[in-house]
N, CA, C and O atoms as a DFTB+ gen file, in Angstrom:
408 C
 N C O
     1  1     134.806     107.488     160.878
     2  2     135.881     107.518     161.840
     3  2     136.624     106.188     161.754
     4  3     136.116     105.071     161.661
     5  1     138.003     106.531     161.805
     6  2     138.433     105.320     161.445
     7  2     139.328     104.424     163.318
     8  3     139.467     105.084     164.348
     9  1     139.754     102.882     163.178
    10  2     140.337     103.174     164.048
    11  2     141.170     103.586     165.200
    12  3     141.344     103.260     166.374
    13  1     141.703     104.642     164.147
    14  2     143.194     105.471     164.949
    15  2     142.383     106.637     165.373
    16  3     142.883     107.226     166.332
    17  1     141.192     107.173     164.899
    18  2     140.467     108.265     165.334
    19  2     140.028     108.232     166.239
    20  3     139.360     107.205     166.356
    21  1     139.998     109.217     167.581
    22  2     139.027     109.459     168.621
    23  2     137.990     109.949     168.388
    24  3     137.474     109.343     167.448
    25  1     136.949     111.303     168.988
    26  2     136.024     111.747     168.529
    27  2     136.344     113.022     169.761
    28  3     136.536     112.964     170.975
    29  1     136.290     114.138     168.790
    30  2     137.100     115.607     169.322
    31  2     135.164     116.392     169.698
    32  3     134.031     116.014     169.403
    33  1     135.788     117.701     170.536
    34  2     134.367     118.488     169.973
    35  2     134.623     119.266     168.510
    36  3     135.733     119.657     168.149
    37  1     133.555     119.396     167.840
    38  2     133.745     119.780     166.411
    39  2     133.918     121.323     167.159
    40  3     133.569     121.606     168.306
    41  1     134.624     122.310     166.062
    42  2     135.630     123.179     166.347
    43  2     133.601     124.129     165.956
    44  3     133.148     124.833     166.857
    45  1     132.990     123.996     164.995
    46  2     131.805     124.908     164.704
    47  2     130.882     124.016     165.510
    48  3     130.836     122.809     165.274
    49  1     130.063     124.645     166.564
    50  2     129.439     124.075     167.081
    51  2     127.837     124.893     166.540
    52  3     127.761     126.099     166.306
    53  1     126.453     123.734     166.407
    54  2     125.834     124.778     166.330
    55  2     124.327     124.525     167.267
    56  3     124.359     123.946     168.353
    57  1     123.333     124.934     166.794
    58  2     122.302     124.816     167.989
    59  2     121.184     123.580     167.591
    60  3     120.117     123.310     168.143
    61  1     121.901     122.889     166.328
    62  2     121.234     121.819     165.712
    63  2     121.310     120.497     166.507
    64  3     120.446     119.622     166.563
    65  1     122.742     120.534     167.223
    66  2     122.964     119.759     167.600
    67  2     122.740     119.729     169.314
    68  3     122.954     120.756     169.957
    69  1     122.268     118.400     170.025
    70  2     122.655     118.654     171.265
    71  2     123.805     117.372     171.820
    72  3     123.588     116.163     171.745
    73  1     125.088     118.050     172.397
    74  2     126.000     116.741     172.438
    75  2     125.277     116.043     173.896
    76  3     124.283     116.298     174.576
    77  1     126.227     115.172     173.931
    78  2     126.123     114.412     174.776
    79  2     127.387     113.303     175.337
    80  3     128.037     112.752     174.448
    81  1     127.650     113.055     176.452
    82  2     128.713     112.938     176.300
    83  2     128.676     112.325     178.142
    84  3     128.554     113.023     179.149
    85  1     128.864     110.498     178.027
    86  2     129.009     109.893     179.474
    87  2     130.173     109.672     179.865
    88  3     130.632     108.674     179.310
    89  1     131.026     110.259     180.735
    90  2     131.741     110.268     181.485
    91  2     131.807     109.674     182.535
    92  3     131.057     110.000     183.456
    93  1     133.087     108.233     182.732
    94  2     133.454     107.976     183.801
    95  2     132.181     106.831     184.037
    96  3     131.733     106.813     185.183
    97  1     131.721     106.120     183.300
    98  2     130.591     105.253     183.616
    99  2     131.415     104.114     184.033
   100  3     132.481     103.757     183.532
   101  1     130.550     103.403     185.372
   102  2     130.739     102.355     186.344
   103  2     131.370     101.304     184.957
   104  3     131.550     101.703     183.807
   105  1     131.609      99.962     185.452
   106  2     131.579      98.777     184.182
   107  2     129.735      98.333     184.258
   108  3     129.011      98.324     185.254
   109  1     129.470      98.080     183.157
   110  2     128.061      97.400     182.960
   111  2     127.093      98.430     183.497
   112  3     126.214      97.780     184.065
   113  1     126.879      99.467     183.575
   114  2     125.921     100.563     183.751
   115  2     125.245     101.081     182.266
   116  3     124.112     101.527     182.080
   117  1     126.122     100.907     181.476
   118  2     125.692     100.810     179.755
   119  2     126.284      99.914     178.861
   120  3     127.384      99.497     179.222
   121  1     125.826      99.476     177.722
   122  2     126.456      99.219     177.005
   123  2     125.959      99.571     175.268
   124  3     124.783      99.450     174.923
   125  1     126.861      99.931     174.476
   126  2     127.122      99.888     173.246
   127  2     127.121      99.492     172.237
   128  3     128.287      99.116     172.118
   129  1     126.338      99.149     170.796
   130  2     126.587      98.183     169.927
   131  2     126.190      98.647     169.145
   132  3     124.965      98.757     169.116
   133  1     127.121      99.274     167.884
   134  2     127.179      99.237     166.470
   135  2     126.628      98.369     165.251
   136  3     127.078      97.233     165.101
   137  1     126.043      98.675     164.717
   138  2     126.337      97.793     163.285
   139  2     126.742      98.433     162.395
   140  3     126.308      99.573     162.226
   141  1     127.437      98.036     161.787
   142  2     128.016      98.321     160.205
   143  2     127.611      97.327     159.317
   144  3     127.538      96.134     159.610
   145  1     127.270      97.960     157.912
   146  2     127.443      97.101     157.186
   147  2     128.303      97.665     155.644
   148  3     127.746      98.762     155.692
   149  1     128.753      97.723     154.991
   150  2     129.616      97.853     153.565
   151  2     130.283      99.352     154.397
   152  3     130.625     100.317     153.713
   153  1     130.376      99.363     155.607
   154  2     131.180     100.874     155.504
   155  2     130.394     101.986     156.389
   156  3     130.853     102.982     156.947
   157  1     128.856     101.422     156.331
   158  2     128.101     102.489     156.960
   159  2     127.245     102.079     157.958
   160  3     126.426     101.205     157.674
   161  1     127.269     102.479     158.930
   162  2     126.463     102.694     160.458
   163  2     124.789     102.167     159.905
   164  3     124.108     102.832     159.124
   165  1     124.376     100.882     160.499
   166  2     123.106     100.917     160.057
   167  2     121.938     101.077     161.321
   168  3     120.716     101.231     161.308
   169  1     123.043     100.951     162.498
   170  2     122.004     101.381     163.903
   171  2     123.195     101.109     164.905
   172  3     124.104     100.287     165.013
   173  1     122.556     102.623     165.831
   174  2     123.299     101.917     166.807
   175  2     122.461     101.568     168.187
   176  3     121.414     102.171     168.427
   177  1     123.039     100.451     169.178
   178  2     122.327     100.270     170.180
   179  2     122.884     100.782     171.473
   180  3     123.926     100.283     171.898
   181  1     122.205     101.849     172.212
   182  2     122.761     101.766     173.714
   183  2     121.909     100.843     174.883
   184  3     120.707     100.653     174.701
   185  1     122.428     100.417     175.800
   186  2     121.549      99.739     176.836
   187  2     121.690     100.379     177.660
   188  3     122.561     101.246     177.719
   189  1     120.883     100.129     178.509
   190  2     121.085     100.722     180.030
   191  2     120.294     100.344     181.100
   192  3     119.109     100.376     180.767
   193  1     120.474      99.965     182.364
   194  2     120.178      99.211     183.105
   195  2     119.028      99.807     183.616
   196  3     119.257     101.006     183.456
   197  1     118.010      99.711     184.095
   198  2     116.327     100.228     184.196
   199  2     116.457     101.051     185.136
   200  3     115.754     102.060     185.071
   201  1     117.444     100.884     186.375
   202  2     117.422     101.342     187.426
   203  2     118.421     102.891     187.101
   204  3     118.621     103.699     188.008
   205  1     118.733     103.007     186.285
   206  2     120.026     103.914     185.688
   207  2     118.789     104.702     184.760
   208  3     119.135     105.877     184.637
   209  1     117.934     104.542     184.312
   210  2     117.558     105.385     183.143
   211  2     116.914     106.478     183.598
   212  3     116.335     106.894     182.595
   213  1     116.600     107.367     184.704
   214  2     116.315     108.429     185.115
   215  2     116.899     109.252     185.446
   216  3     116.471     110.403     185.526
   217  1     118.588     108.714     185.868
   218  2     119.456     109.831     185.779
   219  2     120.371     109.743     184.290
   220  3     121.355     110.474     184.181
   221  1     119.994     108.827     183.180
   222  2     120.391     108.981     181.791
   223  2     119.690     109.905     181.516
   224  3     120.172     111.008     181.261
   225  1     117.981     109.587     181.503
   226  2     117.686     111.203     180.515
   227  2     118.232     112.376     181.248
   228  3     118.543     113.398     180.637
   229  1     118.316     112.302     182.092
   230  2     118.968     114.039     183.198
   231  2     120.160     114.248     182.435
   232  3     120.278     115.288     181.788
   233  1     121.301     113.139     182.438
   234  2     122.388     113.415     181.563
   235  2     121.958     114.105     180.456
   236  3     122.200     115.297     180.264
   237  1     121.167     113.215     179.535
   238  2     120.630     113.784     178.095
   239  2     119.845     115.390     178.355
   240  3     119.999     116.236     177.474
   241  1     119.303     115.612     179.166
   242  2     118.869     116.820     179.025
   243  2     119.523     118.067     179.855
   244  3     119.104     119.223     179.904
   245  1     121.088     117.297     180.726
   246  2     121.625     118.133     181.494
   247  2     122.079     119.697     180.883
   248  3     122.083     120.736     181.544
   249  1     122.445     119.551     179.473
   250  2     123.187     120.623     178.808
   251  2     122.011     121.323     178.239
   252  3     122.714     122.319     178.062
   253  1     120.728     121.745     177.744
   254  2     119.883     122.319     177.377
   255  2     119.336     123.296     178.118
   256  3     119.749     123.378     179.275
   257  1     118.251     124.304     177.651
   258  2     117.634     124.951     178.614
   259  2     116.472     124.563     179.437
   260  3     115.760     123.666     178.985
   261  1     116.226     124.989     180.349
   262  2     114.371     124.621     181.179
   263  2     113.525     124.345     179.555
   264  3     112.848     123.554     178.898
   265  1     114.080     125.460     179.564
   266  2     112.416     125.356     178.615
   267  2     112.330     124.222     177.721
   268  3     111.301     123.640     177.378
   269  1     114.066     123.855     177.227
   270  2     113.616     122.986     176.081
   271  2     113.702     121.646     176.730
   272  3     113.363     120.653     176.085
   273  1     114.148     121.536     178.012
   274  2     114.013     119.672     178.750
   275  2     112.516     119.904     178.775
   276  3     111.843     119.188     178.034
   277  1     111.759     121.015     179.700
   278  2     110.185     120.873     179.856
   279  2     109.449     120.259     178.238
   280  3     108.472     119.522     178.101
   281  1     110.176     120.770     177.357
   282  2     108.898     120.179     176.006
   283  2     109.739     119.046     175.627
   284  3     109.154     118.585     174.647
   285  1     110.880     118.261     175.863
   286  2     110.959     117.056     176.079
   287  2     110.196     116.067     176.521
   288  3     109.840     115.055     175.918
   289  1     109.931     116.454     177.750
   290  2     109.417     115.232     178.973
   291  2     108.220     115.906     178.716
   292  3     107.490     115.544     179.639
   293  1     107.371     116.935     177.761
   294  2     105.883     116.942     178.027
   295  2     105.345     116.025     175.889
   296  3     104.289     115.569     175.453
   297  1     106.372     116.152     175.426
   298  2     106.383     115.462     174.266
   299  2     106.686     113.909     175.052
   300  3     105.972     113.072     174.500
   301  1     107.163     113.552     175.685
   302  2     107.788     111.767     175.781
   303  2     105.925     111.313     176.560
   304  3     105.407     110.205     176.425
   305  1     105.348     112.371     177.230
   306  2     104.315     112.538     178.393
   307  2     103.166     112.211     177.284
   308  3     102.393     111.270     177.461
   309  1     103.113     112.891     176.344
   310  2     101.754     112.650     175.659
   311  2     101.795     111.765     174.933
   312  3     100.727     111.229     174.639
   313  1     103.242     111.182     174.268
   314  2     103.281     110.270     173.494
   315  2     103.130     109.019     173.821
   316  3     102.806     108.181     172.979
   317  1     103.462     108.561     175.778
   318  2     102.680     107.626     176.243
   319  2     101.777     107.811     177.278
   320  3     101.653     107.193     178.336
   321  1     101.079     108.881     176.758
   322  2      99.622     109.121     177.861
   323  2      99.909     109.347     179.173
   324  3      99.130     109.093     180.092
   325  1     100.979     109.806     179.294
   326  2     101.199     109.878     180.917
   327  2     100.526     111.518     181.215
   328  3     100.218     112.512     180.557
   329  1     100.533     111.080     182.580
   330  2     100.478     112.631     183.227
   331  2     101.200     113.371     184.341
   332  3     100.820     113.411     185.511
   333  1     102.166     113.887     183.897
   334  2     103.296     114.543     184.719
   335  2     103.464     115.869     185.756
   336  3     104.379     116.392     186.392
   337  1     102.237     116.056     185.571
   338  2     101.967     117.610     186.292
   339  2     102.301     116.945     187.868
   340  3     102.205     115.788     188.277
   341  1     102.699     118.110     188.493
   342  2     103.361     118.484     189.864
   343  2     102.295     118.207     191.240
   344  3     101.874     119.078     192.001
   345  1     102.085     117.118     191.281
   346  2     101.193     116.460     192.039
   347  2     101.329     117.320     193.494
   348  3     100.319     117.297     194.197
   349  1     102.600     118.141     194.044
   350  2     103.210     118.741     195.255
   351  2     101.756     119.809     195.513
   352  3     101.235     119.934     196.621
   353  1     101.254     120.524     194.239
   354  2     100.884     121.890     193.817
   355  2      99.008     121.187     193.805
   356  3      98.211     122.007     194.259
   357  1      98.561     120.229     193.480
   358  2      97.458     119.343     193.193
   359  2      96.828     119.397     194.537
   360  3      97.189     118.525     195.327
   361  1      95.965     120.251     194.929
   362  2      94.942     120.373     196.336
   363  2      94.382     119.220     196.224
   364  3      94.318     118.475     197.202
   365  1      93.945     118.916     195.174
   366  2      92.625     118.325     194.869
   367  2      93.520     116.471     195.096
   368  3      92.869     115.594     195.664
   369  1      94.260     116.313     194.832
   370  2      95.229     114.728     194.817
   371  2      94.492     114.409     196.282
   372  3      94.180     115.033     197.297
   373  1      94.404     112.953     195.725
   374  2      94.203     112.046     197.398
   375  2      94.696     110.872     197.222
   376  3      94.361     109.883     196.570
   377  1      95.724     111.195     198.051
   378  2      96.944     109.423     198.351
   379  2      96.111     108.387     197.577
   380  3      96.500     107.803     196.566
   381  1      94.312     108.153     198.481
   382  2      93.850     106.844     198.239
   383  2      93.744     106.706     196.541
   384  3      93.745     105.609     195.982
   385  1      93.667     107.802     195.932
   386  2      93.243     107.255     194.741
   387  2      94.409     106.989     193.983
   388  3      94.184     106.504     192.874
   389  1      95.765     107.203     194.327
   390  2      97.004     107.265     193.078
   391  2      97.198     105.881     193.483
   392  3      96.754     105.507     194.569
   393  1      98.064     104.775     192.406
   394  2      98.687     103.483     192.279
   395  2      99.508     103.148     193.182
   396  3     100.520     103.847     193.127
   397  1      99.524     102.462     193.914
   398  2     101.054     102.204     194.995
   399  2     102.095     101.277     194.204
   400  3     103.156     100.955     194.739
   401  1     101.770     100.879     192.972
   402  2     103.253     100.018     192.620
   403  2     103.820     100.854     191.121
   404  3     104.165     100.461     190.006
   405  1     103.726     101.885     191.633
   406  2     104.328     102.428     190.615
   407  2     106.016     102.646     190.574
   408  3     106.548     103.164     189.592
């Protein structure tokens, strides 16, 4: 893309892809950073402020189905050992034993 180019939706869309697309962001709620080097993209960086990153992945998974955000967040879940099950539904949970500085 050069710099007279914007970035359109591609006219063939297919199910390979999932867009994404932030709209209307505050100033300093993200930020952006490219590298190039001879012509070609060698990474790019987004930031985002810690307090912002729970309604980013929602963005990221706003356009998909249930089913496929659920094997998202149960793939992100095992990959750092967490455990995400629905504590609401958990008879067995007792306040005293869960972390308070979480």
């Amino acid at each position: 893309m050069t710099e007279t180019e914007t970035f359109t939706d591609p006219e063939d869309t297919s199910e390979a892809w999932i867009d994404v697309r932030m709209t209307d962001p505050d100033a300093g709620e993200w930020d952006v950073d490219a590298v190039i080097v001879d012509g070609q993209v060698q990474y790019v960086d987004l930031r985002i402020r810690p307090e912002l990153l729970a309604s980013f992945v929602d963005c990221l998974v706003a356009d998909v189905s249930d089913a496929r955000a659920e094997e998202v967040f149960e793939r992100l879940a095992a990959k750092h050992e967490l455990d995400i099950t629905d504590e609401s539904t958990d008879t067995t949970a007792d306040d005293a034993d869960r972390p308070h500085d979480e």
